[in-house]
N, C-alpha and C positions, 0 to 999 in steps of 0.2 A: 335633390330635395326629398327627407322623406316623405313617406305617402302613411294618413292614418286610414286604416280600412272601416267602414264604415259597419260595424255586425248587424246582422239580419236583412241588408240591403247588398243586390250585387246589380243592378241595372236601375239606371233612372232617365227619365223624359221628359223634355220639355219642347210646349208647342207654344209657336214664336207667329204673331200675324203682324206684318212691319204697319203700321202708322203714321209712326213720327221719323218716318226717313230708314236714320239711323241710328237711334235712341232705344227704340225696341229690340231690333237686332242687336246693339252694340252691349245693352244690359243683359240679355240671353247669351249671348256667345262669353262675355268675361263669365257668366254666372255658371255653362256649362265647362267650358275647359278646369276653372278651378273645383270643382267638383269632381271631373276626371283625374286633373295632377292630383291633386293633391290629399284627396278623399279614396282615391283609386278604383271609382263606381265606375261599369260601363255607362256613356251617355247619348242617347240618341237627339238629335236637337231638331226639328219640325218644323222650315222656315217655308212661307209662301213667297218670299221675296227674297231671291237667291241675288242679283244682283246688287242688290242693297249692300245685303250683305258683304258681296265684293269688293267693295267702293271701300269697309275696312277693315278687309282680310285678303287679300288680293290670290291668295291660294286657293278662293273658292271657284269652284268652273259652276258658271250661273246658268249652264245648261242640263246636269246633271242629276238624274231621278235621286241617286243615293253616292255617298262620296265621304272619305276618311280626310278628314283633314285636322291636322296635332290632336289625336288621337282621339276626336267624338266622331261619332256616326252620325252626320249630315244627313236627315231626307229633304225631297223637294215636299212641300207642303201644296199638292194642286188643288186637293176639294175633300170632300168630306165621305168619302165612298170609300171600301177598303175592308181586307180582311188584314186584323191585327193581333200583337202577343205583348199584350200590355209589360210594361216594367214595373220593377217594387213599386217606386217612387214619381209616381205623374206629377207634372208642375204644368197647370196654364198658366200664362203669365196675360196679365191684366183682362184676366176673366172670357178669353178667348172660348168658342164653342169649337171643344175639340169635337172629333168622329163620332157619329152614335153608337158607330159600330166598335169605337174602340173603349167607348163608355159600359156598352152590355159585356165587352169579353172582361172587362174589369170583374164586374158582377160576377163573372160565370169563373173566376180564379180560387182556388182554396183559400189560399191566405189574400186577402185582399190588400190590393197595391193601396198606398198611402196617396192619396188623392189633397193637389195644395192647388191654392188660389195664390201667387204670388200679385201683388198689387202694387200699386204706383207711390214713390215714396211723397209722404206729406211730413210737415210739421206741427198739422191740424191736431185738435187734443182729440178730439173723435177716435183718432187713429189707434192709440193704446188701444181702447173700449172694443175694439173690433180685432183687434191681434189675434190670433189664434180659433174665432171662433168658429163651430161646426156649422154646417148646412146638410141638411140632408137629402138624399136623393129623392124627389117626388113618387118616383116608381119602382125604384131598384136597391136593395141591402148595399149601397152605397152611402158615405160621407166625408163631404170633401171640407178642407179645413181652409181658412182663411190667415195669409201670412204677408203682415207688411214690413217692410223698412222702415226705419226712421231714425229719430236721434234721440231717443230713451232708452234705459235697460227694461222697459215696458215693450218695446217692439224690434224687431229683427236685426235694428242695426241696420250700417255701411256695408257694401261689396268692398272688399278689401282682401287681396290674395298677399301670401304671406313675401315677406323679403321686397315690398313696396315702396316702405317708406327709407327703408335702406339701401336700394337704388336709387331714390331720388336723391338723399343726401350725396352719395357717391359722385351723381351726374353732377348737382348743385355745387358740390366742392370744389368740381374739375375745370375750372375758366379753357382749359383748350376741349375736352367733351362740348361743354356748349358752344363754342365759337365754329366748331366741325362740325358738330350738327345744322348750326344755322347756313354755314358754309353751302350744305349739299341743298339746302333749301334754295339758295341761290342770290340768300342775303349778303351784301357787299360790309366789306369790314366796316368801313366809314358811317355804315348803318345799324349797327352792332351795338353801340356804344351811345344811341339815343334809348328813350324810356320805350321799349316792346313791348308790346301791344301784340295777343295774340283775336283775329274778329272771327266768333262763330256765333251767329243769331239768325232768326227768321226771318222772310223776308221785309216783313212788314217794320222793322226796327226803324229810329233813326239814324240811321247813318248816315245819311248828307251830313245834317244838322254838324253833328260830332265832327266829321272830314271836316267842315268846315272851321270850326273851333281850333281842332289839332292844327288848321293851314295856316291862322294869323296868329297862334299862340306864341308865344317868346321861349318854349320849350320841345328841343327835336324830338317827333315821333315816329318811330317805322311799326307802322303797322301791316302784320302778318295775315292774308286773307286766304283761306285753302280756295281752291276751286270751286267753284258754284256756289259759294255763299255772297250774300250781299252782292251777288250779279249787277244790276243794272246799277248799284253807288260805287261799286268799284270801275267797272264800266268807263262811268263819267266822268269819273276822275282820271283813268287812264287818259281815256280819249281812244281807248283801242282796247278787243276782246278780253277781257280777265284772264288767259290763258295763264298757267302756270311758267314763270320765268317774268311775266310782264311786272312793269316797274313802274314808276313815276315818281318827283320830287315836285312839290308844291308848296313854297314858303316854309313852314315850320315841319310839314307831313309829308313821310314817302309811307306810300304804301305799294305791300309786294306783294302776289298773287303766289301761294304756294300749294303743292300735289294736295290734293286730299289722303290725308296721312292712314297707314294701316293704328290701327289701336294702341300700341307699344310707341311709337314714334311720335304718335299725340301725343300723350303723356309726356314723353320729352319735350314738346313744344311750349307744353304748362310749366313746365319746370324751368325751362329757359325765359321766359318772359316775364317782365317787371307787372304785368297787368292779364287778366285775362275778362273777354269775352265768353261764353258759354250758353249751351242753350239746352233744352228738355231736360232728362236725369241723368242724362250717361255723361254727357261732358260737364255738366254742374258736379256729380260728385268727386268725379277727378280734379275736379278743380279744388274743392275743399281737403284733400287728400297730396293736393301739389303744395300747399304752402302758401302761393301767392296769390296777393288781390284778386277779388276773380265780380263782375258784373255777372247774374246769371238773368236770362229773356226764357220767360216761361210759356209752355204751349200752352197758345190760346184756347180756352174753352166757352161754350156757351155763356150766356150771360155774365158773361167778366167773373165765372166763377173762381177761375187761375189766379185773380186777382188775392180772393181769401190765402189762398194758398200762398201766393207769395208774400206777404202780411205777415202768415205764420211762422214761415220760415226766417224774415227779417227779426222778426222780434225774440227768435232766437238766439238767433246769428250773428246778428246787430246789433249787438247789446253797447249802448255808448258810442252811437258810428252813425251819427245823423246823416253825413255827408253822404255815405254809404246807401243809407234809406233812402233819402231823397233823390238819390240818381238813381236808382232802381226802380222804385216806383214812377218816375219819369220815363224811364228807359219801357219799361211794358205799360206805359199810358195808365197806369193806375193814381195816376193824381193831378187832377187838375184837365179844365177843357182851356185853356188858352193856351198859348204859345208857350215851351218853356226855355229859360234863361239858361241857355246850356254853355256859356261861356262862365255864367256864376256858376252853375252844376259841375263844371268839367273844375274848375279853381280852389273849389270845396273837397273834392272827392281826391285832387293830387294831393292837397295841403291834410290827407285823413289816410293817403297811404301806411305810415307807419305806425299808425294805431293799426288798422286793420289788418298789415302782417304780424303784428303781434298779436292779436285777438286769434287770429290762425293757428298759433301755436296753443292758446287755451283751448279752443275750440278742438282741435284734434288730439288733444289728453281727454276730453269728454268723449269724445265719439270710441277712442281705445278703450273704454270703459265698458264699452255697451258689446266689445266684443265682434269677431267677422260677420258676416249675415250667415256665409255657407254654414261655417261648423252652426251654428245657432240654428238656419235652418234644418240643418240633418240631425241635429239634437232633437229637436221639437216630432222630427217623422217618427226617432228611435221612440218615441215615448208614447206613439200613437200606434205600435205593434203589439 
């Protein structure tokens, strides 16, 4: 693949503080590597939570001060003490307090490193209005710049590494690629061939509710559950630990327990499945990037603020997809305190599937529009030199 060089940048950094599990990490590590392929910058990535990280890169050793892995320079992120040698390009990503120490050698550089606030994708309108803008250092001939994602040509754009969506097609074309993939997961053929269901959400979700729906529906579903998600509903529905392999058939629903996938192999899993589940930004945007149906469960914030935010992004997104809105907002409790009718939710939202893979296909000729996030973002640093 070639590599475009990036001129007047040869080293960049990003400081990663995990969060949301693996949402933080997961948007740091694709954000770093394609940067390295493909930009051909050294990158050093600053994670405090190496085993996190693990769970989906398994090449990472989660004991490791400092460690090369597909070609960025790994540190372990332990505290904030430390003598450093700043890079061009520093990214915190969701406004994390990097080192002070590594904030003054910035200051103390000739040419001063391009300093970025990477930030949490919304579909809020606020978002444009704050795209790019400066902050200045209270104390130091520093200013760091402020850069979001989004889905306008007003803001940064999709993570989107090149030769993506042309994989996915490849994978999608290949009825025995999918069939061997789900194979190695440990799905039985006989279960192949009901509507797939991939489940990644919080724990707080409904899923009984759903189990239950899927189990007297008059429609087979195998739903795909990685390890440790939805724990104690996959649980009860087994009748035995969610281990990875573990199975179970209940009326209309099997659900199967499978590894928690390394990052590349997810992707396949979206792309193999008639439905997907999803949860924070990193599996939500590969979800809109795979093609298919996708629910997304958004991290809760204070005061049902995640609420707006997911609003924003429906009325996007959702343009004509009532079915779609309504089980979504259901699905993160953003509507309604009573009980909800998830056997009419679930009947509405099958009978809305092919509108809504077609809306997929609009929807991601828009987001191509807006362009990658990387090149947009290393455009935006070149122009701050």
């Amino acid at each position: 693949m070639p590599i475009d060089p990036a001129p007047h940048f040869a080293t960049l950094a990003i400081f990663c503080k995990v969060v949301d599990n693996y949402g933080d990490i997961g948007i740091c590590w694709r954000l770093a590597r394609q940067i390295h392929h493909e930009h051909g910058l050294a990158v050093t990535l600053w994670v405090d939570d190496l085993a996190s990280f693990r769970r989906i890169w398994p090449a990472v050793d989660a004991e490791a001060d400092a460690q090369d892995v597909d070609g960025v320079h790994v540190r372990h992120w332990r505290g904030q003490d430390g003598e450093f040698a700043p890079a061009d390009v520093v990214i915190e990503f969701f406004g994390v307090d990097i080192p002070p120490g590594y904030v003054a050698a910035m200051a103390q550089c000739e040419s001063r490193p391009v300093w970025i606030n990477y930030e949490g994708l919304s579909g809020e309108e606020w978002v444009e209005g704050c795209h790019r803008l400066p902050s200045m250092h209270p104390r130091l001939k520093l200013t760091k710049h402020f850069f979001f994602p989004g889905f306008t040509d007003k803001t940064g754009g999709l993570l989107r590494e090149r030769g993506l969506l042309a994989a996915r097609d490849r994978f999608q074309g290949d009825a025995t690629a999918r069939r061997d993939f789900l194979a190695r997961l440990g799905v039985a053929p006989e279960h192949m061939t009901a509507l797939t269901v991939s489940l990644f959400c919080y724990p707080h979700a409904p899923v009984a509710d759903l189990f239950a729906v899927w189990r007297e529906g008059g429609r087979a579903v195998t739903c795909l559950v990685p390890e440790g998600v939805a724990r104690e509903q996959a649980a009860a529905f087994l009748g035995a630990d969610p281990v990875p392999g573990a199975s179970a058939t209940a009326g209309s629903l099997t659900v199967q327990v499978i590894p928690f996938l390394r990052q590349d192999e997810y992707d396949r899993l979206l792309w193999s499945c008639d439905l997907n589940f999803v949860r924070g930004e990193d599996s939500w945007v590969r979800a809109q990037w795979a093609g298919q149906p996708f629910v997304w469960h958004i991290y809760p914030q204070d005061e049902n603020l995640h609420h707006v935010k997911l609003r924003a992004f429906l009325q996007k997104y959702a343009e004509n997809l009532d079915s779609l809105i309504d089980f979504s907002l259901r699905w993160n409790g953003a509507d309604g305190d009573g009980p909800a009718d998830w056997q009419a939710l679930w009947t509405s939202l099958q009978a809305g599937l092919p509108a809504i893979t077609k809306r997929n296909v609009e929807w991601q000729t828009l987001m191509l529009g807006n362009g990658d996030l990387v090149s947009n973002l290393l455009d935006f640093a070149r122009s701050l030199r």
